[in-house]
C-alpha positions in Angstrom: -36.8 -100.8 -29.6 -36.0 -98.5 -26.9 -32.6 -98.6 -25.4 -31.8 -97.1 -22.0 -29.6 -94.3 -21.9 -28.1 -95.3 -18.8 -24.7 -96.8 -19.5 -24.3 -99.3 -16.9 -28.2 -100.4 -17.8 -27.2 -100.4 -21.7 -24.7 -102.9 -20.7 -26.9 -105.2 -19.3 -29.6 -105.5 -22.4 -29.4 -108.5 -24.5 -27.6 -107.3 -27.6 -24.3 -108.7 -29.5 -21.3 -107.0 -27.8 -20.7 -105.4 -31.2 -24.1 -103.4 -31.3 -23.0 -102.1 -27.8 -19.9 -101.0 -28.9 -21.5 -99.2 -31.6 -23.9 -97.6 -29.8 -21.7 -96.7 -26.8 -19.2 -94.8 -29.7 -22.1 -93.4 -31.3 -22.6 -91.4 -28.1 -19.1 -90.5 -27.6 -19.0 -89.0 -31.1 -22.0 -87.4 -30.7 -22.0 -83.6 -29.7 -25.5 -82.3 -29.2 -26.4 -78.5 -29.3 -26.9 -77.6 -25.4 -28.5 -74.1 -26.5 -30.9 -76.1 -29.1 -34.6 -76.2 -28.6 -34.8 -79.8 -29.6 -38.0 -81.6 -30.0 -38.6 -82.7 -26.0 -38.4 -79.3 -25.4 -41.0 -78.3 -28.0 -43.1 -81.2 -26.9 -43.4 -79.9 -23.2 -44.4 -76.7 -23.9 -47.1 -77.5 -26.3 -48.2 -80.4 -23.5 -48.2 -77.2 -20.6 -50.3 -75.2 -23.5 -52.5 -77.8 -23.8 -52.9 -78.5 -19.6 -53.8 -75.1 -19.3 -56.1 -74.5 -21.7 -57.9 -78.0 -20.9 -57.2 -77.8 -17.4 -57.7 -74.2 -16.3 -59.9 -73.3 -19.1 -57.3 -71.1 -20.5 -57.9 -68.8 -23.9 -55.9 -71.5 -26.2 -54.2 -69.0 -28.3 -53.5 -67.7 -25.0 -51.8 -70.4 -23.9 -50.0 -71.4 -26.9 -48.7 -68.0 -27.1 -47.8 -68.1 -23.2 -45.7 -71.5 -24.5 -43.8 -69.9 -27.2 -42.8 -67.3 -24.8 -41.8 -69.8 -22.2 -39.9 -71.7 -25.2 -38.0 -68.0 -25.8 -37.0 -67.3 -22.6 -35.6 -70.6 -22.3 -33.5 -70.4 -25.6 -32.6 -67.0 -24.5 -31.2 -68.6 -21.1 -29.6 -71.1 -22.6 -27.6 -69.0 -25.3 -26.4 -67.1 -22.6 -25.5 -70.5 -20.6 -23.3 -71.6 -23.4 -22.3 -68.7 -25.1 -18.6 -69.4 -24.1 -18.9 -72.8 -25.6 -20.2 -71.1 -28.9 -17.2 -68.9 -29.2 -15.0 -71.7 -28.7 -16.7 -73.5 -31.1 -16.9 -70.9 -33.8 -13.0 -70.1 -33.1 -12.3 -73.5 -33.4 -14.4 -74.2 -36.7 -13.2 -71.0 -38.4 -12.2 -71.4 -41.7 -9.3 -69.7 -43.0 -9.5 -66.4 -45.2 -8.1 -66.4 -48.2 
């Protein structure tokens, strides 16, 4: 089953209040990693990698390697994006030296 991830629209689908409420505190209480390559991100690049070499007849290694480049850069961006919310995280998560 797919659930929207639209709040309002969540609202509206035909399960017990209960199951709502547990899935709207579920996302709450979720904190995601924003500097993550998760697996949507993977997915595009390999999709782009595949377009080109399909597509535009490009070398597949080629474009694979292009992709994982692509895929760097953006962790690289986003690292930097959140690096401020790292260090506040780490601080915050420190554990104390004995």
């Amino acid at each position: 089953m797919w659930l929207p991830a639209n709040k309002k629209a969540m609202q509206n689908v035909n399960l017990p209040e209960a199951v709502k409420k547990v899935y709207f505190d579920q996302i709450e209480a979720s904190i995601p990693i924003p500097y993550g390559v998760n697996s949507m991100v993977q997915y595009r690049y390999v999709v782009f990698a595949i377009q080109y070499a399909v597509l535009q007849n490009v070398n597949p290694k080629e474009a694979i390697l292009q992709a994982a480049e692509a895929m760097n850069d953006d962790m690289a961006r986003r690292r930097a994006e959140y690096q401020r919310f790292l260090i506040e995280f780490d601080r915050q998560n420190a554990k104390p030296e004995m």
